[in-house]
N, CA and C atoms as a LAMMPS dump frame, in Angstrom:
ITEM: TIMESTEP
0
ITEM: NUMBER OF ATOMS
321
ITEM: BOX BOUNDS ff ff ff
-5.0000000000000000e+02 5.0000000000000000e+02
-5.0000000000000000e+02 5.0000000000000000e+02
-5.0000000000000000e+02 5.0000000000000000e+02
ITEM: ATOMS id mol type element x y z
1 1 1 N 15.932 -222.025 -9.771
2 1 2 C 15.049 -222.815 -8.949
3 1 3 C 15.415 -222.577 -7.494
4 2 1 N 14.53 -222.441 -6.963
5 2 2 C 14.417 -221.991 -5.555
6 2 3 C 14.523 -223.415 -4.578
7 3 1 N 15.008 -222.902 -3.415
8 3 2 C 15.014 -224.686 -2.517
9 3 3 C 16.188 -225.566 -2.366
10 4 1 N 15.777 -226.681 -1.671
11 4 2 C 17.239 -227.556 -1.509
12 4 3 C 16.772 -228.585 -2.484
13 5 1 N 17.802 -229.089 -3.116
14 5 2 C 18.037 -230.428 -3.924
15 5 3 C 17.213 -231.529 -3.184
16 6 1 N 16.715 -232.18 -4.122
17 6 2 C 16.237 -233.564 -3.454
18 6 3 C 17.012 -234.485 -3.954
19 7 1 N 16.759 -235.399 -2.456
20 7 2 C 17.756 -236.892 -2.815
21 7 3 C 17.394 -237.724 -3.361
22 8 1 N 15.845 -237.481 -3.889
23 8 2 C 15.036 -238.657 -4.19
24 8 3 C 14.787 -238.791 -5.4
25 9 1 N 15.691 -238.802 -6.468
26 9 2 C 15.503 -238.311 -8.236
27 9 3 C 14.254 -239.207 -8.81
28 10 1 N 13.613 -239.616 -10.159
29 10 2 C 13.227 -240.248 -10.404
30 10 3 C 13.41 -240.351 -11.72
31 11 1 N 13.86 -241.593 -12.279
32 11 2 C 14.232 -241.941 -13.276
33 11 3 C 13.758 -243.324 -14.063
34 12 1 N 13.525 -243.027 -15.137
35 12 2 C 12.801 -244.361 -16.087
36 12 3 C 12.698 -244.688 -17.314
37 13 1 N 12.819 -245.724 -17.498
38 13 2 C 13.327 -246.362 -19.045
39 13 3 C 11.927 -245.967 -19.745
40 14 1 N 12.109 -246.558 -21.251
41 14 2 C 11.085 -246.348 -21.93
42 14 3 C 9.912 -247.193 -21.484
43 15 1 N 10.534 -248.848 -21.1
44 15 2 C 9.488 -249.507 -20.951
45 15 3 C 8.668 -248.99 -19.623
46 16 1 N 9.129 -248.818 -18.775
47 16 2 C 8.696 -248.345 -17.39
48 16 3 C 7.404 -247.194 -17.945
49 17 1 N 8.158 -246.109 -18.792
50 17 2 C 7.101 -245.098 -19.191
51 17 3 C 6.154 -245.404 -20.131
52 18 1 N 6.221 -246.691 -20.757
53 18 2 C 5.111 -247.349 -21.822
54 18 3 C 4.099 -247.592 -20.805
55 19 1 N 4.378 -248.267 -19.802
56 19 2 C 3.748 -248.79 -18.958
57 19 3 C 2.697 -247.891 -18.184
58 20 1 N 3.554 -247.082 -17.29
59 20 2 C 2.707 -245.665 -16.727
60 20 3 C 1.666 -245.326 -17.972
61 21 1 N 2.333 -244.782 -19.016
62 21 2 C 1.536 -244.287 -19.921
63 21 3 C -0.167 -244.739 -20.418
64 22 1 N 0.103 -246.408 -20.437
65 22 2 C -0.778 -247.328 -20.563
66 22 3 C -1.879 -247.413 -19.723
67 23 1 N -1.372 -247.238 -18.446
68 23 2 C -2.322 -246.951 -17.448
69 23 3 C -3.159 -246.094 -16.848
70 24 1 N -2.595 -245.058 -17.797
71 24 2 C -3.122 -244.044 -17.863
72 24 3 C -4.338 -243.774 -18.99
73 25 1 N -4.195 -244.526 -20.191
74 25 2 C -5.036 -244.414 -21.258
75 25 3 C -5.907 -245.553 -20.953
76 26 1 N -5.496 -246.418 -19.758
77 26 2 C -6.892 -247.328 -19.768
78 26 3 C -8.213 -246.666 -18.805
79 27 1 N -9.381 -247.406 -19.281
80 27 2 C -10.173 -246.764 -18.343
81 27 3 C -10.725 -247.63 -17.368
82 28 1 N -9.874 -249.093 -17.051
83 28 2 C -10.071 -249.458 -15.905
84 28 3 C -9.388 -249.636 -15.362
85 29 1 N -8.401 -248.404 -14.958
86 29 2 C -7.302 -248.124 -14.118
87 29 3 C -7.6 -247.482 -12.747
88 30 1 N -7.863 -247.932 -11.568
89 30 2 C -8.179 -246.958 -10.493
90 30 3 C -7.916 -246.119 -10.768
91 31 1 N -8.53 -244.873 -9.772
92 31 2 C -7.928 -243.83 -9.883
93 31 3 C -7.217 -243.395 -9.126
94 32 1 N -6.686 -244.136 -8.085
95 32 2 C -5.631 -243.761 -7.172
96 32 3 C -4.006 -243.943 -7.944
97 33 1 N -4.639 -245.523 -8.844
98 33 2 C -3.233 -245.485 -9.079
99 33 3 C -3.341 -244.845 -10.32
100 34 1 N -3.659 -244.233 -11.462
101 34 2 C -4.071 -243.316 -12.261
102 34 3 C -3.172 -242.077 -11.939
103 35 1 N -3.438 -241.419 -10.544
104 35 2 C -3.087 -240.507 -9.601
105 35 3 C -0.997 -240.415 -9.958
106 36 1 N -0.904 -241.86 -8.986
107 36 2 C 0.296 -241.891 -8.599
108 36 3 C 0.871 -242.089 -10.096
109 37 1 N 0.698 -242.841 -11.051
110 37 2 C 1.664 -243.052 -12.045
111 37 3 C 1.832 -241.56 -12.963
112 38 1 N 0.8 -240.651 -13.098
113 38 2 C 0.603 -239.392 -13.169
114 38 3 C 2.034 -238.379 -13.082
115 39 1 N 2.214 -238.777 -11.377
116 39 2 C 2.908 -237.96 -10.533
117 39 3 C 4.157 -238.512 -11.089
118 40 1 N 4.287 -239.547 -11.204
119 40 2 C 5.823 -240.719 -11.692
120 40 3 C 6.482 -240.014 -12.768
121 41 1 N 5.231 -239.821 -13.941
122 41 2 C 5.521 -239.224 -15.186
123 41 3 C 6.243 -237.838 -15.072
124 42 1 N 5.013 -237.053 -14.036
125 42 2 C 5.665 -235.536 -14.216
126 42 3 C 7.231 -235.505 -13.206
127 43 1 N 7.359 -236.304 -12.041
128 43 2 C 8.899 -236.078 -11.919
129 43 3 C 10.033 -236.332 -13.028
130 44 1 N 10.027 -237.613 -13.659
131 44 2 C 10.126 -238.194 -14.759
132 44 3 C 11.155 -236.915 -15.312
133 45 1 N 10.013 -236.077 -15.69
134 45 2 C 10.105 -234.86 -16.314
135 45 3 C 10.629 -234.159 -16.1
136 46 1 N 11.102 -233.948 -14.699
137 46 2 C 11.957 -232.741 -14.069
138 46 3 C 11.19 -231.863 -13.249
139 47 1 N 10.028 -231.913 -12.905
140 47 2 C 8.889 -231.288 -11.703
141 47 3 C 9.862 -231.483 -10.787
142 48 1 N 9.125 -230.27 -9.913
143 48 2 C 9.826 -230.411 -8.512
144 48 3 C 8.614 -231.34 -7.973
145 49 1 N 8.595 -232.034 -6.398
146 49 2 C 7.809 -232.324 -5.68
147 49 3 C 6.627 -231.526 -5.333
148 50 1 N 6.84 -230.191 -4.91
149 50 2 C 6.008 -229.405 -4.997
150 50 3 C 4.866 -229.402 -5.591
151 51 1 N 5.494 -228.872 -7.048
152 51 2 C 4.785 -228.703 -8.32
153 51 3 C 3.707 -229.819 -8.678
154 52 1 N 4.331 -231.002 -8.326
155 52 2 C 3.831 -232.183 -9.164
156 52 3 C 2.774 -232.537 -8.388
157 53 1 N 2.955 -232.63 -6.463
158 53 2 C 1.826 -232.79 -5.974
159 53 3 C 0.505 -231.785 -5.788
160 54 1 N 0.728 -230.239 -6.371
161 54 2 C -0.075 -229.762 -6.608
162 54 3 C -0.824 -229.527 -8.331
163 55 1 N -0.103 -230.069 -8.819
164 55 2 C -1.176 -231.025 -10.029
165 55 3 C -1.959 -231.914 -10.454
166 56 1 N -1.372 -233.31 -9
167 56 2 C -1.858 -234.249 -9.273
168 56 3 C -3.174 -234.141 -8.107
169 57 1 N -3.001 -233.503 -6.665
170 57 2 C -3.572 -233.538 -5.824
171 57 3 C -3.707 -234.026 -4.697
172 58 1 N -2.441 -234.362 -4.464
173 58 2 C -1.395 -235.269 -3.167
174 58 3 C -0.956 -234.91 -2.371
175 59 1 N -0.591 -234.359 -1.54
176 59 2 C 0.262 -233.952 -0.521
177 59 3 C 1.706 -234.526 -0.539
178 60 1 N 2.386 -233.546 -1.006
179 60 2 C 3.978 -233.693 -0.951
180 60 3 C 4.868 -235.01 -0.624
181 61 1 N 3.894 -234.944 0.788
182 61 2 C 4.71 -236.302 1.42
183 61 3 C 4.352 -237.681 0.661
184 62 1 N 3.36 -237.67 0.422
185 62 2 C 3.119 -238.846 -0.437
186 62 3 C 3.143 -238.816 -1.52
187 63 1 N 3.923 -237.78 -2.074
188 63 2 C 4.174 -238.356 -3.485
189 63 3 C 5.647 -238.846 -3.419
190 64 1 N 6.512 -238.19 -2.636
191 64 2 C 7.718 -238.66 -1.751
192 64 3 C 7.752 -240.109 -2.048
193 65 1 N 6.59 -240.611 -1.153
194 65 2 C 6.725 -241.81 -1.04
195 65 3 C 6.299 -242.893 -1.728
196 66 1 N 5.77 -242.53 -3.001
197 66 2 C 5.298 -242.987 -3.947
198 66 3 C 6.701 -243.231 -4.959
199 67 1 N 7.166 -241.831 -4.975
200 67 2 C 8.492 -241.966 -5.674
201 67 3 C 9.309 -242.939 -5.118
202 68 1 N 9.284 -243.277 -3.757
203 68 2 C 10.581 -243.834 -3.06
204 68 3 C 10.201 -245.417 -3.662
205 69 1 N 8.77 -245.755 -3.466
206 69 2 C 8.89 -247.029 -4.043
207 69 3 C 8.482 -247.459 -5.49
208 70 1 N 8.651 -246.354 -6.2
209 70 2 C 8.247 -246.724 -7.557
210 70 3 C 10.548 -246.848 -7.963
211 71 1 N 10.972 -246.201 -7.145
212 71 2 C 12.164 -246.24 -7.478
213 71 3 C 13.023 -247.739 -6.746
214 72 1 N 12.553 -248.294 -5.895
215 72 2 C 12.649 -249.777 -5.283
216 72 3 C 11.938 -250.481 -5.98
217 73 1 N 10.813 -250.414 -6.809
218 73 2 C 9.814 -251.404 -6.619
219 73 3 C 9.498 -251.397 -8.614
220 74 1 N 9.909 -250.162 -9.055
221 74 2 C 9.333 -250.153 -10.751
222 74 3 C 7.953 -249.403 -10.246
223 75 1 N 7.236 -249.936 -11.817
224 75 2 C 5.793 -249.646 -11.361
225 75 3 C 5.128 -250.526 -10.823
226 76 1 N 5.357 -251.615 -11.056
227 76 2 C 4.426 -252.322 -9.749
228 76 3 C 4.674 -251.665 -8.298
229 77 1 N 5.357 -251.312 -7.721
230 77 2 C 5.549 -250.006 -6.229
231 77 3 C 4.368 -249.284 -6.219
232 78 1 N 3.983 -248.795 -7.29
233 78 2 C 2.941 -247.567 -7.189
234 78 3 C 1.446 -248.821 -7.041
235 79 1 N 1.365 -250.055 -7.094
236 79 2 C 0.116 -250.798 -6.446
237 79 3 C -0.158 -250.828 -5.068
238 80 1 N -1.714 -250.667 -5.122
239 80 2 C -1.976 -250.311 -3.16
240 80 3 C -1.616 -251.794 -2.873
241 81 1 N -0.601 -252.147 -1.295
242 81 2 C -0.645 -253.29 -0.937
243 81 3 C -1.493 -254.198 0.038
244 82 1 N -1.611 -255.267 -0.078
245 82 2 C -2.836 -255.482 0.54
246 82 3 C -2.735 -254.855 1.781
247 83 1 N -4.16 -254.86 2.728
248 83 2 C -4.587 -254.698 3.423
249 83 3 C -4.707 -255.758 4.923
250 84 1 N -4.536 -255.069 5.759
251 84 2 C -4.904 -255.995 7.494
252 84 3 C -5.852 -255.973 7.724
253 85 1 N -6.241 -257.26 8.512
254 85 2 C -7.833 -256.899 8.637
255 85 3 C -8.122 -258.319 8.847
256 86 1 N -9.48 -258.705 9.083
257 86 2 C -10.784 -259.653 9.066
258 86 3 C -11.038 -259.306 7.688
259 87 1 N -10.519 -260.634 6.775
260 87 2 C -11.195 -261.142 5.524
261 87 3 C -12.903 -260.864 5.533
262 88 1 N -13.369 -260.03 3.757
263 88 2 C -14.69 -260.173 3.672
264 88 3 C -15.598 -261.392 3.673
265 89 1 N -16.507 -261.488 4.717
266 89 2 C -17.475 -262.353 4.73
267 89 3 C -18.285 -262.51 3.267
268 90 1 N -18.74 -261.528 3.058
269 90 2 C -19.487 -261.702 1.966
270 90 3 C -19.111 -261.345 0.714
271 91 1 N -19.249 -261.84 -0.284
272 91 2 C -18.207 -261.871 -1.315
273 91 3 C -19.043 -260.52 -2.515
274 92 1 N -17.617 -260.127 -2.768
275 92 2 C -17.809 -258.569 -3.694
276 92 3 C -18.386 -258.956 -5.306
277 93 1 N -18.514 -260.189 -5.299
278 93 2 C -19.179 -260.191 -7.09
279 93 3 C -20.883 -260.944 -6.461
280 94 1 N -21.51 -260.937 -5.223
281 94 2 C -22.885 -261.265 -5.183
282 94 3 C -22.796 -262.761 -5.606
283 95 1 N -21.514 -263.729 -5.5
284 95 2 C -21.932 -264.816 -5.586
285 95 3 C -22.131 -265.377 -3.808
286 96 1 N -22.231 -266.578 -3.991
287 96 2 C -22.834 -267.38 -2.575
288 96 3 C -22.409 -266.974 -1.834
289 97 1 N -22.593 -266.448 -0.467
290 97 2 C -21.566 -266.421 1.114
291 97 3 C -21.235 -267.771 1.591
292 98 1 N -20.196 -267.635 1.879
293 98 2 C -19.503 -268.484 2.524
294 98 3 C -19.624 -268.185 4.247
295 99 1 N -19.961 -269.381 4.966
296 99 2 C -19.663 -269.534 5.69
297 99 3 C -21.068 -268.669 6.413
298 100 1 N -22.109 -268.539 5.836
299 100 2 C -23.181 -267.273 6.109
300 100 3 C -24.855 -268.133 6.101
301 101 1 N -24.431 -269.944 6.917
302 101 2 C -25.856 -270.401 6.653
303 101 3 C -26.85 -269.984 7.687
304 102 1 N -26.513 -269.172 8.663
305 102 2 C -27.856 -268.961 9.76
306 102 3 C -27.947 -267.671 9.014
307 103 1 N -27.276 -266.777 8.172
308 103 2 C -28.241 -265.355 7.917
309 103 3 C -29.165 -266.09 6.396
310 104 1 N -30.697 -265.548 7.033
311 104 2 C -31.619 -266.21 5.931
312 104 3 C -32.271 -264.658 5.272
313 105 1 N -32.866 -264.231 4.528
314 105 2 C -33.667 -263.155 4.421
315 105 3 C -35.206 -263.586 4.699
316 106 1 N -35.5 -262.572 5.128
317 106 2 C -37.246 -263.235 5.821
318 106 3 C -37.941 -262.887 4.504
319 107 1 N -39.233 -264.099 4.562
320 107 2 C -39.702 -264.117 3.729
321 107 3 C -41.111 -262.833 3.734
C-alpha cells in the first residue's frame, strides 16, 4: 500500500454495524446519510480514504470527517445537525400556518 498511515482508524462493534447495516436496507433512510454510513462500513473494512470516497462519492475530506465523528459520536455522528437560521414559517406537512393571518389567497 502506497501513502502515509492515517491517524484516523475506524472501528466497530457488531451492534454499531447492525445498525449502519439497517440503514442501509431501509428505504426511508436519506440518502445522505445512506451515503455516509456506506463509507463507515467500507473503512470498517480496511479501505483506504481514498478508495472509499471514490465509491461512495464524497470528497476525501469529508469522509475524514464523517469518520472523525462517527468515531466521537457512534452512529448517531453520521446525523446531519440541525441547522441556523430563521425557523420555517410555513409548515412542511401543509397543515395550518402559524403566525400567517394577513397572507389570504385571492379568491
Amino acid at each position: 500500500m502506497r501513502g502515509r498511515k492515517t491517524a484516523v482508524v475506524v472501528r466497530m462493534g457488531e451492534g454499531d454495524r447492525g445498525d449502519l447495516l439497517a440503514w442501509l436496507r431501509a428505504q426511508k433512510t436519506p440518502g445522505g446519510l445512506a451515503r455516509r454510513a456506506r463509507a463507515m462500513l467500507l473503512l470498517a473494512e480496511g479501505q483506504t480514504y481514498a478508495a472509499t470516497s471514490r465509491q461512495v462519492g464524497m470528497a476525501e475530506r469529508h469522509v475524514r470527517k464523517w469518520a472523525r465523528r462517527f468515531i466521537r459520536d457512534g452512529p448517531e455522528g453520521l446525523r446531519d445537525r440541525p441547522r441556523p437560521g430563521r425557523p420555517r414559517v410555513f409548515s412542511p406537512h401543509r397543515g395550518d400556518a402559524r403566525r400567517q393571518d394577513g397572507l389570504r389567497a385571492s379568491p
